[in-house]
C-alpha positions in Angstrom: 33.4 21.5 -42.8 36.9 21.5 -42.3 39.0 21.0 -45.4 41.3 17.7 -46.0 44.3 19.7 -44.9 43.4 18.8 -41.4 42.9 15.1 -41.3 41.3 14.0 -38.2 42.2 11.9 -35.6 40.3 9.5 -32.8 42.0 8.6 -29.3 39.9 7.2 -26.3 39.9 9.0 -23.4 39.0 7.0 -20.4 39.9 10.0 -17.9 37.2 12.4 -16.6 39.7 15.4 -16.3 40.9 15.0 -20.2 41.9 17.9 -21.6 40.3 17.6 -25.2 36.8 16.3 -23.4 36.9 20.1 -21.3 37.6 21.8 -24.2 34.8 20.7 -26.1 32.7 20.9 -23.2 33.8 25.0 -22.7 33.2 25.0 -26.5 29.6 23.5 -27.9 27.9 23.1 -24.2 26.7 19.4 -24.7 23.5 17.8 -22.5 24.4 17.3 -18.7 24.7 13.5 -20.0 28.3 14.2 -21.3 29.8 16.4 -18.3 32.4 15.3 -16.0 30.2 15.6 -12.7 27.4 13.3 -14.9 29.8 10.7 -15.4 31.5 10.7 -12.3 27.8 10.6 -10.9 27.3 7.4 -13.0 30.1 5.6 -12.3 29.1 5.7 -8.6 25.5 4.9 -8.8 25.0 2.5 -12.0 28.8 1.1 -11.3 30.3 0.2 -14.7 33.1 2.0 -16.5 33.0 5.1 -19.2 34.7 5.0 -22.6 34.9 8.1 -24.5 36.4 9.0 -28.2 37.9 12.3 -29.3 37.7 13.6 -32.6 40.6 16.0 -32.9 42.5 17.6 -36.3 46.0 19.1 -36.3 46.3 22.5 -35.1 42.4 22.9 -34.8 39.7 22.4 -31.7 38.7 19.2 -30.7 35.6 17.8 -33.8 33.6 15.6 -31.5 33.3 13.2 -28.8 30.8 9.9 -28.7 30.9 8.0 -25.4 29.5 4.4 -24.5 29.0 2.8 -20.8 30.3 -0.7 -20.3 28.8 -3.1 -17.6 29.6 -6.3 -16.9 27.8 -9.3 -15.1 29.1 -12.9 -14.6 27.8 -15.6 -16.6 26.3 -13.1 -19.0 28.9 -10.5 -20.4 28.9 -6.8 -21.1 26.2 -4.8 -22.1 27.2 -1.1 -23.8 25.1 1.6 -23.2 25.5 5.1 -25.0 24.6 6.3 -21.4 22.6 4.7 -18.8 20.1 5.7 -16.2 16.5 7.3 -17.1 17.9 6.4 -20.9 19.8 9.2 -21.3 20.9 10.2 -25.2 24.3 9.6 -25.9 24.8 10.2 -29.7 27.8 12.6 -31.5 28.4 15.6 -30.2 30.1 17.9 -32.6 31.3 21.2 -32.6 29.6 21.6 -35.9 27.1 19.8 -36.1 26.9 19.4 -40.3 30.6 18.4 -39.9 30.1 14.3 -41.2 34.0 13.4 -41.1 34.2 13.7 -37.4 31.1 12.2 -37.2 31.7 9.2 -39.5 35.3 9.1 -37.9 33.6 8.9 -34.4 31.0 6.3 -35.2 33.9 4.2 -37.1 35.8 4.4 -33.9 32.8 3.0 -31.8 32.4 0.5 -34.1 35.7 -1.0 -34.2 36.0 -0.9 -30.5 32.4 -2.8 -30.4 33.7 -5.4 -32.9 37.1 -6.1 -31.1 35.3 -6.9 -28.0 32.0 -8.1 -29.1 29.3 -7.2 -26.3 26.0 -9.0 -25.3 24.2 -6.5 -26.7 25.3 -2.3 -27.4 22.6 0.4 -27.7 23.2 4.1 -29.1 20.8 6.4 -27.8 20.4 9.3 -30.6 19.5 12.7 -30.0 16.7 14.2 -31.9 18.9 16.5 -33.6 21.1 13.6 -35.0 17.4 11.6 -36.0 18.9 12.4 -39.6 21.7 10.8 -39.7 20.0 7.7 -37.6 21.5 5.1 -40.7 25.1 6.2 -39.9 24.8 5.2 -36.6 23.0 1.7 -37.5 25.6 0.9 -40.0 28.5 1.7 -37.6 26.8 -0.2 -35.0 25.6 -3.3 -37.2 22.2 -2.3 -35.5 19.4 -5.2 -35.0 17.3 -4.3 -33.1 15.6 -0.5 -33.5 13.3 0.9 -30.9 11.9 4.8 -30.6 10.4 7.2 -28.2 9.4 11.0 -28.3 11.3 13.5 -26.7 9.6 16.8 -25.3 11.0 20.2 -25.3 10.0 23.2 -24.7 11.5 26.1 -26.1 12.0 29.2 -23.4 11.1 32.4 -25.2 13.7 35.7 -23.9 11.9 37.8 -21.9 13.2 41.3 -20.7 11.5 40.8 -16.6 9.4 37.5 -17.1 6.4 36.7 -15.1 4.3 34.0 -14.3 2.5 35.3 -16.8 4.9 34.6 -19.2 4.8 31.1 -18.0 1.1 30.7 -18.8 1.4 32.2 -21.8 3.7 28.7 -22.7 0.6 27.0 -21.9 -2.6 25.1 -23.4 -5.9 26.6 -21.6 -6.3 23.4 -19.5 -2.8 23.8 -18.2 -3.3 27.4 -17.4 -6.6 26.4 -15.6 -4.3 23.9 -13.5 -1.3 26.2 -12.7 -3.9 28.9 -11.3 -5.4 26.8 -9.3 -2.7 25.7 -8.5 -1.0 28.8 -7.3 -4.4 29.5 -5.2 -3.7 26.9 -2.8 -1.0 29.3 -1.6 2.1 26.4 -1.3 5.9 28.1 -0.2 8.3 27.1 -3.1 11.5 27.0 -3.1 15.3 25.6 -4.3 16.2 23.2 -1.0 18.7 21.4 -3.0 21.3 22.2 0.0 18.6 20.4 2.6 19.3 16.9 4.0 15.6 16.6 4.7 14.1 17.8 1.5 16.8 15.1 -0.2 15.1 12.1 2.0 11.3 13.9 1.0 12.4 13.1 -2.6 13.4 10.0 -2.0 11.0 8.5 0.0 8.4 9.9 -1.7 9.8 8.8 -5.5 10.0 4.8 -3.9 6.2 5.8 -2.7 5.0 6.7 -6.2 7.0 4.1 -8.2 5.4 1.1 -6.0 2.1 2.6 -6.3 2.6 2.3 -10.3 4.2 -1.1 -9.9 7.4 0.1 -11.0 11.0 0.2 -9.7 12.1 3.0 -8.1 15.6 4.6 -8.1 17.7 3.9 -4.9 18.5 6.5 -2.2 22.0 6.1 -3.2 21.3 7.0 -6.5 20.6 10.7 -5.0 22.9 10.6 -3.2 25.9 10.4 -5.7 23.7 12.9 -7.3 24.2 15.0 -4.9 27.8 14.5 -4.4 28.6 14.7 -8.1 26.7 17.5 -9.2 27.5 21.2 -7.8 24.6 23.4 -6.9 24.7 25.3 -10.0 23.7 21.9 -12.2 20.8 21.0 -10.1 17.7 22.5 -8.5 15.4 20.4 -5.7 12.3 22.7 -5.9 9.7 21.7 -2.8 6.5 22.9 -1.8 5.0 22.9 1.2 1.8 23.6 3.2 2.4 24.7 6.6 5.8 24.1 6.7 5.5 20.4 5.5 6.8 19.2 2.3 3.5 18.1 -0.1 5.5 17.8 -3.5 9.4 18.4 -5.0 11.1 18.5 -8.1 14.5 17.5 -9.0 16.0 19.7 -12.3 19.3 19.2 -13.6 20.5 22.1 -16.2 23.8 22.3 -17.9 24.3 24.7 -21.0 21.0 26.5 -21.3 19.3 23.9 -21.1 17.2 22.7 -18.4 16.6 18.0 -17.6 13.2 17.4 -15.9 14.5 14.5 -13.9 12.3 13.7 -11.2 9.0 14.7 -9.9 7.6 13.2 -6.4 3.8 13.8 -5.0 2.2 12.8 -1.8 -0.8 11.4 -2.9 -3.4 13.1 -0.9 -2.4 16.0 -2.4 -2.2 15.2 -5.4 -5.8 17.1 -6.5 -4.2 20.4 -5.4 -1.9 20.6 -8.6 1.5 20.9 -6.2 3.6 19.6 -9.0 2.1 22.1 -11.7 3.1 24.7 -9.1 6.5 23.7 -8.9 7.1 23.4 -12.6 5.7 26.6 -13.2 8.5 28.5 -10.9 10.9 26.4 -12.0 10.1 27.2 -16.3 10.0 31.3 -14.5 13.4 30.7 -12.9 14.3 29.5 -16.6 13.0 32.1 -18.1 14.8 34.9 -15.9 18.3 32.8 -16.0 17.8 33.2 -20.0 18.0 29.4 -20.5 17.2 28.3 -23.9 14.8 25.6 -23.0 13.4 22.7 -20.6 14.0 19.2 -21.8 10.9 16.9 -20.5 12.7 13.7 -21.8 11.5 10.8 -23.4 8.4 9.7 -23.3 6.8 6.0 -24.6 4.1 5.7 -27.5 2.1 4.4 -25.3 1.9 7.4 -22.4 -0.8 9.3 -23.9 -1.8 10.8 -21.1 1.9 12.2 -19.6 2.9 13.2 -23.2 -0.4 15.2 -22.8 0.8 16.7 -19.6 3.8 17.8 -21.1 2.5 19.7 -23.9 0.1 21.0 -21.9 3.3 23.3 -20.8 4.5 24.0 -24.2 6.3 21.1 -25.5 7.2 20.3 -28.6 7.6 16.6 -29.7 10.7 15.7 -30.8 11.3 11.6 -31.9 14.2 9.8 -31.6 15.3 6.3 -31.3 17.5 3.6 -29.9 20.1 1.7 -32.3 20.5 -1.8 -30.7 22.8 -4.4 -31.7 23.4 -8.1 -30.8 25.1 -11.0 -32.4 22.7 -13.8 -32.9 24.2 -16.0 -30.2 23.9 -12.7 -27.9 20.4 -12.6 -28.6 20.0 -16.6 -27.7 21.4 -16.1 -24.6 19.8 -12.7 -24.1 16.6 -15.1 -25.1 17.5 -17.6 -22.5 18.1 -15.3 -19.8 15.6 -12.7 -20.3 14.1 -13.2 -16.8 17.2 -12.3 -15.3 17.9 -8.7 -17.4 16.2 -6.5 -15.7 17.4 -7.6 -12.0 20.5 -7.9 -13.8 21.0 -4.7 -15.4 18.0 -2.7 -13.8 19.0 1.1 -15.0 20.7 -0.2 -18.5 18.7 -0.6 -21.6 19.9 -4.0 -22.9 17.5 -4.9 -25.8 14.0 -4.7 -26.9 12.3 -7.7 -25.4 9.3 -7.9 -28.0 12.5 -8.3 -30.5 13.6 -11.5 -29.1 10.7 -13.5 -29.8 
């Protein structure tokens, strides 16, 4: 850690083209989640506003950054978000990553912006890697609220000419069993993410899916801004079809060595004939030739036994982490008061754990 003869200091940087928020980008290559083109992506999409903090020291690289996402709504306030939209993590990101002052001086900036202009409710979404240090964050954040999830990975192994055997050899037996089959039904795969069409296929299809689990689905002009925001060599749309029409796709984000499983679409009828297995497993053999470092499934709930399965069928490891809420206790009265109206309100924001209100 770097010695008292550099103190550090915190500014905010609300501008996506700051020069200290590059810099540390060029230098530790953070998640996608704390990119310029992410951010920018966000702002369009979710709507809200960014606020970022720099650790710096005198004469020395920039120590850290934390971020937090500020919506409002009339007639109920602002809810802060360490980053919203499929939950992203948004904990310290630190050049070293055992280096406490810049992390302790980040959080304690957070925390006096949080308690100068008191929100409904603010959430920190920690990485797994900062788990340890979870009570720092709570303390900075006067957390009351604590909720968890597991995050998958799956480490990518360096291959001199990797193959698709390579790829099964990531895999449990079942899985292996499905990606063969899989690659018998003889689907064409390939990166559209320049393709108008293949754009709406992903689309449509995600709304398809979501209704059919009773669940919200993202907008198209979520994609879109996407799209817009991220260049071609952050994102992947991997399709397959049969016969020239589209049966399944993929939509990868990767930033850093590291590749985001963001959002996988399948026509139901053919669903039996393993398309999306198919597609993951050229996309983990594009990884593997790029020499990424390894594919990030996400979070995953307790409770999805069965996808968290799915996901370590293909090699990944489970990795907890958790969500710092907190809320004064008139913020959770009125949070109690208008709980029917959160989710409509604030439908790609976590706001607060509803079994926690009571």
């Amino acid at each position: 850690m770097p010695g008292p003869a550099y103190p550090l200091v915190v500014t905010a940087a609300d501008v996506l083209d700051d020069d200290g928020w590059a810099e540390l980008v060029a230098q530790v290559a953070p998640p996608i989640y704390a990119t310029s083109p992410w951010l920018a992506f966000l702002g369009e999409a979710v709507g809200g506003r960014h606020v970022r903090f720099l650790a710096r020291r005198a004469g020395r690289p920039v120590g850290g950054l934390a971020a937090m996402w500020v919506e409002g709504r009339e007639g109920l306030g602002c809810v802060v978000n360490a980053l919203p939209w499929y939950g992203t993590p948004g904990a310290c990101t630190l050049v070293d990553p055992h280096d406490d002052a810049a992390r302790a001086a980040l959080l304690g900036a957070l925390g006096e912006a949080l308690r100068a202009r008191p929100p409904l409710s603010a959430t920190l979404v920690l990485t797994p890697e900062e788990m340890p240090h979870e009570a720092d964050y709570r303390a900075a954040l006067g957390a009351t609220a604590r909720d968890t999830r597991i995050g998958q990975v799956t480490p990518l192994p360096r291959r001199a000419a990797p193959t698709l055997d390579d790829v099964l050899a990531l895999c449990g037996q079942k899985t292996r069993n499905l990606v063969r089959k899989a690659l018998r039904q003889g689907f064409a795969i390939a990166d559209e993410g320049d393709d108008a069409g293949a754009w709406a296929f992903l689309t449509q299809t995600h709304a398809e899916n979501m209704r059919a689990k009773d669940a919200t689905p993202k907008p198209a002009g979520h994609f879109d801004a996407l799209r817009r925001h991220l260049p071609p060599a952050q994102r992947r749309l991997l399709v397959a079809r049969d016969a020239g029409v589209p049966v399944a796709a993929l939509l990868l984000a990767q930033h850093g060595g590291t590749t985001e499983y963001l959002t996988p679409v399948v026509r139901v009828e053919h669903r039996t004939r393993q398309p999306l297995s198919a597609l993951i497993a050229h996309g983990l053999l594009d990884d593997l030739r790029a020499g990424r470092r390894e594919w990030n499934w996400g979070g995953t709930w307790h409770s999805q036994t069965t996808l968290m399965h799915f996901k370590a069928g293909f090699g990944a490891e489970s990795r907890p982490y958790a969500y710092a809420t907190a809320a004064s206790p008139e913020a959770r009265e009125t949070l109690r008061v208008h709980r029917d109206r959160l989710s409509g309100e604030f439908p790609f924001t976590y706001v607060y754990p509803y079994e926690a209100l009571g």
